[in-house]
Structures are given as C-alpha cells and as structure tokens.
N, C-alpha and C positions, 0 to 999 in steps of 0.2 A: 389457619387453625380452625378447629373445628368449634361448633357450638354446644355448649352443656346444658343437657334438661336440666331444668329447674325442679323437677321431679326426685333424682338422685339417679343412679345407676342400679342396674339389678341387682350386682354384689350388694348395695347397700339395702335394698329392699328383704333381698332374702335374709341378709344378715338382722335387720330390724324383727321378719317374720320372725327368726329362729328366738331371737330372746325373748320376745310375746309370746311362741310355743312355751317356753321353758319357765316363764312364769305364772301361766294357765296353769299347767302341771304341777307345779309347783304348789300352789295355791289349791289345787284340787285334792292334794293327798294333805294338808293341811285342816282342812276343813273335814276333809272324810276321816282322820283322827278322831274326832270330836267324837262323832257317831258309832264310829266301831269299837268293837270289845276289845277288850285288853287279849294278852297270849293266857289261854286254859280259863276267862272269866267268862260266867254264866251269870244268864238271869235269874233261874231257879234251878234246884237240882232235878239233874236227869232219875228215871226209874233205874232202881238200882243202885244208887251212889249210896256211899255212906258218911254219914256225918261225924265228924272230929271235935276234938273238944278245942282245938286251934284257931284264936283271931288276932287276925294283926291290922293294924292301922294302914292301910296304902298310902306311904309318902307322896304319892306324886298326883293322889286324888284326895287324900285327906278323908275317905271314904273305911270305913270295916268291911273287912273279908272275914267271912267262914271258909274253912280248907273243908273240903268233902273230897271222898274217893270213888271213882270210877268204878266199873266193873273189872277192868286190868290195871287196879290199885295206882293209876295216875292220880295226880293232885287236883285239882279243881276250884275254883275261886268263886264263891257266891257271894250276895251284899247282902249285910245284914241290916236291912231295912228299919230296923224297929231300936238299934244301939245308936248312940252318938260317940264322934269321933272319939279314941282313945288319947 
C-alpha cells in the first residue's frame, strides 16, 4: 500500500480552490451592491430631463424618488434629498 500526503490530493485541493473562488465572488458582487445604483437611478437629473409631479417611497431603500423623464421620455429615478421618508 501506498502512502498518503498528509497534504490532501489535488482533487481535494482544487476542489477546496474552487469554493474559495466561488465565495470571493460571491462576496464581491455583494458588497459592490452596496455602491452601485439602482436600474434608471440617478444622482441628479441629466440636461434635458423633465421633472414629474410623481414620488414614491422605495421599499427596499426606505429612501424618496422623484420620476423625471429622459429626452426619449424614459423613466428615471432621482433622490429627493431634502423630503423624509413617506
């Protein structure tokens, strides 16, 4: 019989890599959540937009939106800094 590293084998090694890869990654787009903007939200409005009489409370930020429109009459999400939550 043969002797066994005490090490592991490389099946186990790579297999150890791959779920370390997969929870870097993981953990990388979690945290870069944090940072990035929501889908259509802005800091301020672009030149051109037009401003709506529409605000709504964002459930999942607890945060107010103003809707403003685009130049190709898209939606657009700006924070209205200066209101508290509804």
């Amino acid at each position: 019989m043969g002797r066994r590293s005490s090490s592991g084998t490389g099946l186990e090694l790579a297999v150890g890599a791959l779920i370390g890869l997969i929870v870097i990654v993981v953990l990388g787009f979690v945290i870069a959540s944090f940072f990035v903007r929501r889908h259509r939200e802005s800091t301020h409005p672009g030149p051109g937009w037009r401003r709506t009489d529409e605000v709504f409370n964002d459930p999942s930020t607890n945060r107010v939106m103003r809707v403003w429109l685009d130049e190709s009459g898209e939606r657009r999400y700006v924070l209205e800094e200066d209101r508290p939550a509804i």
